[in-house]
C-alpha positions in Angstrom: -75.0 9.1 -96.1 -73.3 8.6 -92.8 -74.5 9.9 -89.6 -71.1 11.8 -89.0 -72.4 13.4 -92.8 -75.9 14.2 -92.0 -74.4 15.8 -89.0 -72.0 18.2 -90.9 -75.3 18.6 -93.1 -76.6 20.4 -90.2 -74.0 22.1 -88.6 -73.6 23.2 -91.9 -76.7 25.1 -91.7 -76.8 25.6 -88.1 -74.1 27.9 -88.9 -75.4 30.7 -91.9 -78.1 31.6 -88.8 -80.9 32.8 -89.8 -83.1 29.7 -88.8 -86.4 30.0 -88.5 -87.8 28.2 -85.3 -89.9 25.8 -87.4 -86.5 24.8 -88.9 -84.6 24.8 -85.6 -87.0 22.6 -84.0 -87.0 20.5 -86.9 -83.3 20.1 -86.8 -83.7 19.2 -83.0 -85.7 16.7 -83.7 -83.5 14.7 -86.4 -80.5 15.3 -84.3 -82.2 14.1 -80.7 -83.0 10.9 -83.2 -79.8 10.2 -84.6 -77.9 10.5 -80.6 -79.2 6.4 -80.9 -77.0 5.7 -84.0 -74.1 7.5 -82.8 -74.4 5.7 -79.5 -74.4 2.2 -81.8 -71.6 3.4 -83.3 -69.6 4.1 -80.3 -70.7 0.6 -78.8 -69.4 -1.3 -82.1 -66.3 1.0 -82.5 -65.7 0.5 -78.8 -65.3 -3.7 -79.4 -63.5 -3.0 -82.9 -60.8 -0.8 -81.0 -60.9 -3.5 -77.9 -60.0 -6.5 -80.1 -57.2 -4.8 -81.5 -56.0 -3.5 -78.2 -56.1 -7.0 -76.9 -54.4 -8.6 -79.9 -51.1 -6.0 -79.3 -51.8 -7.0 -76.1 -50.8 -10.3 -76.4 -47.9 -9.3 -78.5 -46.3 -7.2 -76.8 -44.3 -7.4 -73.3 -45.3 -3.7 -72.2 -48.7 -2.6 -71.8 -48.2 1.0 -72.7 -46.4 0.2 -76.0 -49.5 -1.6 -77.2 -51.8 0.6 -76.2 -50.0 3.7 -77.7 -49.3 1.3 -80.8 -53.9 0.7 -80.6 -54.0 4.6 -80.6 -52.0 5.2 -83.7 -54.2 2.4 -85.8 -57.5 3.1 -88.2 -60.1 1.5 -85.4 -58.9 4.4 -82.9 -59.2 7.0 -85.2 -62.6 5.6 -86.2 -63.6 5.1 -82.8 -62.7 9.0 -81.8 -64.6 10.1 -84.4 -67.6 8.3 -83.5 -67.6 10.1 -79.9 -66.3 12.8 -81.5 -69.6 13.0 -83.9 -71.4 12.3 -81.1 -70.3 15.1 -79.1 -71.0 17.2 -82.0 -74.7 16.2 -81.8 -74.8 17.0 -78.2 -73.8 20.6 -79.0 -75.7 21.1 -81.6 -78.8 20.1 -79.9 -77.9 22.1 -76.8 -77.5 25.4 -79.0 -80.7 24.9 -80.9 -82.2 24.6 -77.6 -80.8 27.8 -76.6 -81.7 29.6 -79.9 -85.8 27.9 -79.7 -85.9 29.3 -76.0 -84.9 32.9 -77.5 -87.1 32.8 -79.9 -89.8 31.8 -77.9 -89.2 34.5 -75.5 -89.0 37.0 -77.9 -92.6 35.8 -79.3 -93.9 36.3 -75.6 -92.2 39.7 -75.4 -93.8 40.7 -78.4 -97.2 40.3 -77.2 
């Protein structure tokens, strides 16, 4: 399973609610790990999408057609959705956040 998959996994249930804090911090944790591999991914999807940048490049006698020609191939899209994923992680892991400091509140409240 990909990282972009485990993180639809969570979103996934991120969104029905109802998440118990043990969950939610559990949740945090996996997605605070897998912010490395997405950053990996970015780094090697960065070079893929460079090389091929480069290579139209050197074909091509105006800059801006190769790099709107590099934004229409399969390393872009791959490369977007690698930040894109990992943007995804970032808000998931802010709104967990957000939903443990409620909860926690709400405990403190209650005593």
């Amino acid at each position: 399973m990909s990282v972009r998959e485990m993180v639809w996994n969570m979103q996934g249930e991120i969104l029905k609610g109802d998440l118990l804090p043990m969950r939610a911090a559990e949740l945090l944790m996996r997605l605070t790990a897998l912010m490395g591999n997405a950053a990996t991914e970015i780094r090697e999807r960065d070079a893929i999408y460079a090389n091929v940048l480069l290579a139209l490049l050197k074909a091509s006698t105006k800059a801006s057609h190769a790099k709107i020609e590099a934004e229409t191939t399969d390393a872009f899209k791959r490369r977007q959705e690698a930040r894109d994923t990992k943007e995804l992680i970032v808000e998931l892991t802010r709104s967990l956040k957000y939903l443990l400091r409620t909860a926690e509140e709400e405990m403190r409240m209650a005593r």
